[in-house]
N, C-alpha and C positions, 0 to 999 in steps of 0.2 A: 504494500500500500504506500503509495504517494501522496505526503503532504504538502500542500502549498498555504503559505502566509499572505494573505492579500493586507496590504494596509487599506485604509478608509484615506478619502479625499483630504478630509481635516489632519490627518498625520501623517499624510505627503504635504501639504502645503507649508504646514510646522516643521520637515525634517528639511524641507526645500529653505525655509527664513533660517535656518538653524544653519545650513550651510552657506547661504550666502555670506551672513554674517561672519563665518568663519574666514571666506576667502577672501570677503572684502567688510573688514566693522565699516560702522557708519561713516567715521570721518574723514576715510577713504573715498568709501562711495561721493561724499560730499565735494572731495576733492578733485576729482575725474569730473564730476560733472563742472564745477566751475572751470576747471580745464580747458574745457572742451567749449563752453561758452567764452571764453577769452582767444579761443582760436586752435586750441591744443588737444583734440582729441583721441590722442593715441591711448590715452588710461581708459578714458570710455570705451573704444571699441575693444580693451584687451578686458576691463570688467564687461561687457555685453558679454562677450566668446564665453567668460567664465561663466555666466550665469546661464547661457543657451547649455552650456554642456550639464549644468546642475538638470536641469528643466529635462534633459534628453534622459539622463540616467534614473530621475523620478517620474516617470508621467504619470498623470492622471487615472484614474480607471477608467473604463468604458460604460 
């Protein structure tokens, strides 16, 4: 017999913030983004990558 763990929506969304904040705490994020509105957006687009790749490895149920 084969068991599978399915998480619920609410504890993907929670493990998803819980890793953002890992790879990027806030004052980071805060920082990319002013960055990026001053002309400099190479931090944005390397926090987006990271966060598409969070999003890929948790998705959502169906």
């Amino acid at each position: 017999m084969r068991l599978s763990i399915r998480l619920s929506a609410e504890q993907i969304a929670e493990e998803r913030r819980r890793r953002y904040l890992a790879a990027w705490p806030m004052h980071a994020q805060l920082e990319a983004q002013h960055d990026a509105a001053n002309g400099r957006p190479e931090k944005l687009g390397r926090m987006t990558t990271d966060f598409e790749r969070i999003k890929a490895e948790l998705p959502f149920p169906d």
